[in-house]
C-alpha positions as CSV (number, residue, x, y, z in Angstrom):
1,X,-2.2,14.2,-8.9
2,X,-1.6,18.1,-8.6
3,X,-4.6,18.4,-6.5
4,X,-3.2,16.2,-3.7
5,X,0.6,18.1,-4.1
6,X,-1.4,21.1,-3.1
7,X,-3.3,19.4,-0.2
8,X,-0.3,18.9,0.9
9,X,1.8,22.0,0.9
10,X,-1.4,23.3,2.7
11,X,-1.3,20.8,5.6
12,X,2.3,21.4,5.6
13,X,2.0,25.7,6.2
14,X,-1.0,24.9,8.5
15,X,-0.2,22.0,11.2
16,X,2.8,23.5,12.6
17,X,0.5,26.6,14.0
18,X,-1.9,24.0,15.6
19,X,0.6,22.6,17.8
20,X,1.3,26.0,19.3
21,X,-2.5,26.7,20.7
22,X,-4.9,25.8,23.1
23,X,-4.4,22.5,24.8
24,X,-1.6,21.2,23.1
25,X,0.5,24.2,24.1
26,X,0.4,22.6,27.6
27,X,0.8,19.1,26.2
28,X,3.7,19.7,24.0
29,X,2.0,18.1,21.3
30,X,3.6,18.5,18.1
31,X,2.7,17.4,14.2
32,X,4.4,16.2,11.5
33,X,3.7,13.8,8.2
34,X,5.1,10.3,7.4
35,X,5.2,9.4,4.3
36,X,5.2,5.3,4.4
37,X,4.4,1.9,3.7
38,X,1.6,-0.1,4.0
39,X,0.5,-3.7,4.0
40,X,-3.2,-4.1,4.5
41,X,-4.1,-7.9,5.9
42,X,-7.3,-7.5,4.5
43,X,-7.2,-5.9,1.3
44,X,-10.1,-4.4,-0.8
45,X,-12.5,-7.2,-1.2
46,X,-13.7,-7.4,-5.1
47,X,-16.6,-9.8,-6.5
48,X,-16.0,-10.5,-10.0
49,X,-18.4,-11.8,-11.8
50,X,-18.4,-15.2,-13.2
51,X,-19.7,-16.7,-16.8
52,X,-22.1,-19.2,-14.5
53,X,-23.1,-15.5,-12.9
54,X,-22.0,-16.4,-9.5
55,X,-19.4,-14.6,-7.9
56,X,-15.8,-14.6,-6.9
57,X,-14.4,-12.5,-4.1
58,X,-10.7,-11.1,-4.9
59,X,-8.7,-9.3,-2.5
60,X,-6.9,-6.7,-3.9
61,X,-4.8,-3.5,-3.0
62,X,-2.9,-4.9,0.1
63,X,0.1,-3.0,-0.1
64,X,0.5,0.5,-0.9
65,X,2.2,4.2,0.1
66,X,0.7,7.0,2.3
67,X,1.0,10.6,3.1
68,X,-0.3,10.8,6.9
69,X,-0.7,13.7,9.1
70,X,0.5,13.0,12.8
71,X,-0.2,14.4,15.6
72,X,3.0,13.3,18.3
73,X,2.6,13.1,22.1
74,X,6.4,13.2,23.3
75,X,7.4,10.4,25.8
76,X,10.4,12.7,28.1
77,X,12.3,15.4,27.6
78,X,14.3,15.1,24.7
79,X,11.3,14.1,22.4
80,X,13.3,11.4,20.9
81,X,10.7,8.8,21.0
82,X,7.2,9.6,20.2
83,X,3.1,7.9,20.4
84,X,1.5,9.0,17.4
85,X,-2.1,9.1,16.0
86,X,-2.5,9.8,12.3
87,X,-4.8,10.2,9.7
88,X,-3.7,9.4,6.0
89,X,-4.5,12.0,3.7
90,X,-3.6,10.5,-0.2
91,X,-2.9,7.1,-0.5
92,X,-1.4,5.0,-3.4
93,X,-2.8,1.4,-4.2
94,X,-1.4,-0.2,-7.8
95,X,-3.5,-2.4,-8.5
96,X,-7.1,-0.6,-8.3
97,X,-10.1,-2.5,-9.6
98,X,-11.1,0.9,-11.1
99,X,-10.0,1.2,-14.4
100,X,-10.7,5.4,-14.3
101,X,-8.9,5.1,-11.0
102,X,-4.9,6.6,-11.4
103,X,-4.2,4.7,-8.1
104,X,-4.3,7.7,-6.4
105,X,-7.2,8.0,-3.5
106,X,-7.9,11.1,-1.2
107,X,-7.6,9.8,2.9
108,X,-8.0,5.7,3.4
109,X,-11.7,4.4,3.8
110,X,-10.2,1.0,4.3
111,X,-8.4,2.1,7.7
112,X,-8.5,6.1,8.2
113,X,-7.4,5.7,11.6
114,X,-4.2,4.8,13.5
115,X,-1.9,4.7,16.5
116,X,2.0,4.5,16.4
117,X,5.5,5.2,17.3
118,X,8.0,7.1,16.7
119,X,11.6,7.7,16.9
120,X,13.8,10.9,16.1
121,X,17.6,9.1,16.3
122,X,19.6,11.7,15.0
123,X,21.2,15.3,16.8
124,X,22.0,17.0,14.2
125,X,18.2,16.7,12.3
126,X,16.0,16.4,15.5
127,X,12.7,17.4,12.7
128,X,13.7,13.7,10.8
129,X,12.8,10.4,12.4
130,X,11.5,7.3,11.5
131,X,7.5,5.7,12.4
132,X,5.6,2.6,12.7
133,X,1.7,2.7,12.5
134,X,-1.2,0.5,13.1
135,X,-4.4,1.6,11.2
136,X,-7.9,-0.1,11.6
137,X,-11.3,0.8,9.7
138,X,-14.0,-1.2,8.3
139,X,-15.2,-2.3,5.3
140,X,-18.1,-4.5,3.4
141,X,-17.5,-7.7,2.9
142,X,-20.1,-10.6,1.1
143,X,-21.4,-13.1,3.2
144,X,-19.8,-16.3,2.8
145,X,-22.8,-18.2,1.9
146,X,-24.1,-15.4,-0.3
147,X,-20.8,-15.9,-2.3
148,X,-21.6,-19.8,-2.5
149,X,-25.0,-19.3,-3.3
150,X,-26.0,-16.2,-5.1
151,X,-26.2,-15.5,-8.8
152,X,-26.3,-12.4,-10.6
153,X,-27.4,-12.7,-14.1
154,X,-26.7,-9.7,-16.3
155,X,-30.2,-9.5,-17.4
156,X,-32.0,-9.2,-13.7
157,X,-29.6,-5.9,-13.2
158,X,-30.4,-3.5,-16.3
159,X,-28.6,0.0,-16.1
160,X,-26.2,-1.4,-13.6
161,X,-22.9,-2.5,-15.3
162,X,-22.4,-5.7,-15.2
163,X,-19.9,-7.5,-17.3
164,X,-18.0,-11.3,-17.1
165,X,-14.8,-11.1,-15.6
166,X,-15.3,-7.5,-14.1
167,X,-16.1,-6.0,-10.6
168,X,-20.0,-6.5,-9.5
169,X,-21.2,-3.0,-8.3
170,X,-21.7,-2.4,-4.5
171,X,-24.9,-1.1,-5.1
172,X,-26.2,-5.0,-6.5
173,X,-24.7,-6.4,-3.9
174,X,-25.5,-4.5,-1.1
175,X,-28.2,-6.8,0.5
176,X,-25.9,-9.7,0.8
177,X,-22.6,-7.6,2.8
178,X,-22.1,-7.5,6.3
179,X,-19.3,-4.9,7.9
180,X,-15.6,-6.3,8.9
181,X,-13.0,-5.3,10.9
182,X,-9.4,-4.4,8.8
183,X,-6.1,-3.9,10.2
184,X,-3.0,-2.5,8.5
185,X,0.6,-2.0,9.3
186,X,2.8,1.1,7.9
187,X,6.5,2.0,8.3
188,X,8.1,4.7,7.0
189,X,9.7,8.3,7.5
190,X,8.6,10.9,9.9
191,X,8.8,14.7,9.6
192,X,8.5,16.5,12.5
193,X,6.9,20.5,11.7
């Protein structure tokens, strides 16, 4: 947990000098962090295996909180409202499938990438706003008739973890994925540096 405090305070000193150079300078681009909300449609698909040693696909960690740096591309002069791009940098998911997992994740593999808005309503705290993201990534998902059909008996997998009632490792069931497309909406606070 300390380790992504620090992260932080680092992005923090160093993002508001990299608005200030280069082609941004001519752009007025400016950065900031959000600290928000998510609800992934998707969520982190699971295969738990079963006492028959077929599968079961579980979707877990929809909803979360992330840290985010932005970059903000002011629409008009008084930078009130704001397109965003961001990139999370720690996210929080409660209900990990990883029992040595806190929670606690460096960036987003699900959806590292988004697009957004933001708006900065107040005069008197022009640096404090408000943001709405939409993030996309992909991820592996089972086939559908892979779930119906395949089994996974303990005994064929030696060395590879397997256990009733707990998550099938990716690397057994790697020959039966296929990438998909995952979409997730955030809302939260903005900080403008």
């Amino acid at each position: 947990m300390n380790k992504f405090i620090l992260l932080g305070c680092f992005f923090a000193i160093l993002t508001p000098g990299f608005s200030q150079t280069g082609l941004f300078k001519n752009l007025n681009v400016k950065t900031g962090l959000t600290v928000s909300y998510f609800h992934n449609f998707q969520g982190e698909y699971v295969y738990i295996l079963k006492q028959d040693a077929s599968v079961k696909e579980k979707s877990m960690n929809k909803d979360g909180a992330t840290l985010s740096v932005v970059v903000l591309f002011p629409l008009g002069e008084e930078q009130r409202f704001n397109f965003l791009l961001n990139i999370p940098l720690i996210d929080y998911k409660s209900d990990s499938p990883d029992p040595k997992n806190d929670g606690f994740n460096f960036f987003n593999s699900q959806t590292p990438f988004g697009v957004g808005f933001a708006v900065f309503p107040f005069d008197g705290a022009k640096f404090f706003g408000f943001s709405s993201m939409v993030n996309f990534g992909r991820q592996k998902r089972m086939h559908r008739e892979a779930v119906e059909s395949q089994f996974f008996p303990i005994a064929d997998h030696p060395g590879q973890d397997l256990y009733v009632g707990a998550p099938v490792p990716e690397k057994v069931l790697e020959p039966f994925m296929h990438k998909v497309t995952t979409v997730s909406l955030n809302a939260g606070i903005i900080i403008r540096l």
